[in-house]
C-alpha positions in Angstrom: 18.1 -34.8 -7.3 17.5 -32.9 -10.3 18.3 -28.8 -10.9 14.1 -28.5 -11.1 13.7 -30.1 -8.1 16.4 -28.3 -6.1 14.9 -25.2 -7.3 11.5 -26.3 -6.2 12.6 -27.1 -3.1 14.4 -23.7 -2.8 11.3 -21.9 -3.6 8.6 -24.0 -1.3 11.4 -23.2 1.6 11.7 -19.5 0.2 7.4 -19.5 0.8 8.0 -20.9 4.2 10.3 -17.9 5.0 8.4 -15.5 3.3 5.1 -17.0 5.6 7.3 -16.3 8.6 8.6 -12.7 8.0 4.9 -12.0 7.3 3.9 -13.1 10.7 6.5 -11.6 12.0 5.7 -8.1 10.9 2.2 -8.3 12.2 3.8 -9.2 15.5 6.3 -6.5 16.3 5.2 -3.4 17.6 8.4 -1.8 16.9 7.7 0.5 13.2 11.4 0.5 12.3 11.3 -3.7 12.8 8.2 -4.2 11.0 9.8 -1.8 8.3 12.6 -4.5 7.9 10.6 -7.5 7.5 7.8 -6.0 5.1 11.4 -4.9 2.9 12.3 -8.3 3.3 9.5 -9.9 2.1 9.4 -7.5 -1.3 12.7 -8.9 -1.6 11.4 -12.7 -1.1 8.6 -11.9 -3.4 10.7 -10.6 -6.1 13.3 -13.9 -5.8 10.0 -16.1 -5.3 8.8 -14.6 -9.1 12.2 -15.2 -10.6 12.4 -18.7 -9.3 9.0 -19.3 -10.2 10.1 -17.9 -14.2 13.1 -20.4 -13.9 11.0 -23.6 -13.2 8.5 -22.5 -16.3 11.8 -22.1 -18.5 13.4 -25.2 -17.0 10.2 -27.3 -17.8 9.6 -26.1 -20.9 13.5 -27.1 -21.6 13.0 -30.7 -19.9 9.4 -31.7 -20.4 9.9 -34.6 -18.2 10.0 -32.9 -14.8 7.2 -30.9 -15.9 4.7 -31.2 -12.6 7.2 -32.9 -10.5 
């Protein structure tokens, strides 16, 4: 497995858990909880943007993965 796809793998999981702590915030009724899982996902959102920076440099640097 190539570094581009571990890291696309990484991020598609990262969206998964970012999908989850969003459901979860609308769930709990408890406003210090929902605090905690609307700071975590500014804190998914910000890695999710890196990542997504790292794959656009990565492909650029190794065409050949570009798209997969």
């Amino acid at each position: 497995m190539t570094v581009v796809s571990q890291v696309k793998q990484t991020l598609a999981s990262l969206k998964g858990v970012q999908g989850t702590l969003r459901l979860y915030s609308t769930q709990t009724r408890d406003k210090e909880t929902e605090s905690v899982f609307l700071e975590a996902l500014e804190t998914t959102e910000a890695i999710i943007q890196d990542l997504e920076k790292r794959i656009q440099v990565l492909e650029f640097q190794e065409p050949q993965y570009k798209g997969n």
